[in-house]
C-alpha positions in Angstrom: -7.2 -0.1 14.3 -8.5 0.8 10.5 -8.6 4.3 10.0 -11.6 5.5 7.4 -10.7 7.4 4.2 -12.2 10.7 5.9 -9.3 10.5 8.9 -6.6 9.8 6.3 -7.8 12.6 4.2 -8.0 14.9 6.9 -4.1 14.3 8.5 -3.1 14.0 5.1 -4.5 18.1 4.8 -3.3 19.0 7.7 0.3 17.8 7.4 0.3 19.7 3.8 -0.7 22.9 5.8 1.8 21.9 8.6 4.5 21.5 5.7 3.4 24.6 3.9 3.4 26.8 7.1 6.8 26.3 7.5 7.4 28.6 4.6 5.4 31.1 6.0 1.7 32.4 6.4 0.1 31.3 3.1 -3.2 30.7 2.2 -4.0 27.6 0.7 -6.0 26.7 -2.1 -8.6 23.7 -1.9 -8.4 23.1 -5.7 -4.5 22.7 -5.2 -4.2 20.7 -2.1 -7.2 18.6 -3.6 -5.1 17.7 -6.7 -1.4 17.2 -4.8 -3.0 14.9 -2.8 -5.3 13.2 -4.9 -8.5 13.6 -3.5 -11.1 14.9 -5.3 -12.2 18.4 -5.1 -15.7 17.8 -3.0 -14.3 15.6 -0.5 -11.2 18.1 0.3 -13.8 20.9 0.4 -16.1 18.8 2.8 -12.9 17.5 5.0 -11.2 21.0 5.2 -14.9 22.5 6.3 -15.0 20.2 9.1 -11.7 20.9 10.4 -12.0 24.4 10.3 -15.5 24.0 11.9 -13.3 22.7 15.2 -10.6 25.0 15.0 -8.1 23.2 13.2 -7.8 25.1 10.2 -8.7 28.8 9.6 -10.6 29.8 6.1 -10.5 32.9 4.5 -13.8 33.6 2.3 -12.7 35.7 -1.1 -11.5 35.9 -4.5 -8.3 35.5 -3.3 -8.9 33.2 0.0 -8.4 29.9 1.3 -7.0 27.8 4.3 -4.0 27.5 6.3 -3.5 26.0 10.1 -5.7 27.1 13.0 -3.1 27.1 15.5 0.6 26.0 15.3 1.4 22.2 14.3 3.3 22.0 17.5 -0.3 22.2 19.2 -2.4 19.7 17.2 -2.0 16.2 18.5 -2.1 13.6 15.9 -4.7 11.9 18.6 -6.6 14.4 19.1 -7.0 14.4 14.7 -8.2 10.8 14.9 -10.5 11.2 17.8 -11.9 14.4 15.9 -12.2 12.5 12.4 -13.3 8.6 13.8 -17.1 8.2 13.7 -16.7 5.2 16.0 -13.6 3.8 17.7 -15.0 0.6 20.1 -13.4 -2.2 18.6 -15.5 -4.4 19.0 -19.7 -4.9 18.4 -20.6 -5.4 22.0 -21.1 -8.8 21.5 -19.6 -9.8 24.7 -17.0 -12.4 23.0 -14.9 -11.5 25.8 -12.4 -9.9 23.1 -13.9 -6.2 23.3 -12.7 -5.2 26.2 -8.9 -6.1 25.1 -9.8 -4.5 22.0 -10.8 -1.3 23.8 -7.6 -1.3 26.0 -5.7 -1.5 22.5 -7.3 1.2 20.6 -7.0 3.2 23.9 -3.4 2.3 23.6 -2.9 3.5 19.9 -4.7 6.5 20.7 -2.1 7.8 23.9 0.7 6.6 21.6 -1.0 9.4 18.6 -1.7 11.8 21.8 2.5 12.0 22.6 3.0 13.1 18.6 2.0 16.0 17.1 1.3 17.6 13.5 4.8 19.1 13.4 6.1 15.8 14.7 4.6 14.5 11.6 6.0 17.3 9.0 9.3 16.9 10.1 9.4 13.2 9.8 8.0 14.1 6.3 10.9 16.3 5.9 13.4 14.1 6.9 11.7 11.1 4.4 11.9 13.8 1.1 15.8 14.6 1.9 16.6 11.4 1.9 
């Protein structure tokens, strides 16, 4: 299964608020994340919107204001990210080639394989990758 740029963007957010919330309740700032992660400053504010619009992120309006996690990375499921983010997940066109219903069953698979990992399963694995 492909994942679009808006899915990648959006775990790759989250797992720097994951990371960052380790250290402690800090707000962080779109301009900033946009630039460590090399997206550009529209497209973090648009991806960052949306995930706060379903609870995974909290914003704080302000001159001094910004983002940080919605609820603890412990309780995000990294398939409950993708089926938030992934306009369309059949995997195949409906075509009836007799492939989409293996396809389905696979992308089905991928997804209960994301649904038994979660965002802090993600930012520790990150952790372990830097100290290496």
């Amino acid at each position: 299964m492909r994942l679009t740029a808006h899915t990648d963007y959006s775990l790759r957010i989250l797992l720097h608020a994951a990371l960052v919330a380790k250290e402690g309740p800090k707000l962080l700032s779109i301009a900033q994340v946009a630039y460590e992660q090399r997206i550009s400053r529209n497209v973090a504010m648009k991806v960052v919107s949306m995930l706060a619009e379903v609870g995974l992120l909290e914003t704080v309006r302000g001159r001094s204001g910004g983002f940080r996690l919605g609820r603890p990375a412990e309780e995000i499921g990294l398939g409950e990210i993708v089926r938030l983010t992934e306009p369309r997940r059949n995997a195949g066109d409906g075509n009836n080639c007799g492939l989409t219903a293996m396809l389905s069953r696979a992308t089905n698979a991928f997804l209960a394989e994301l649904d038994g990992l979660t965002l802090a399963d993600a930012a520790a694995s990150r952790l372990r990758a830097l100290l290496i």
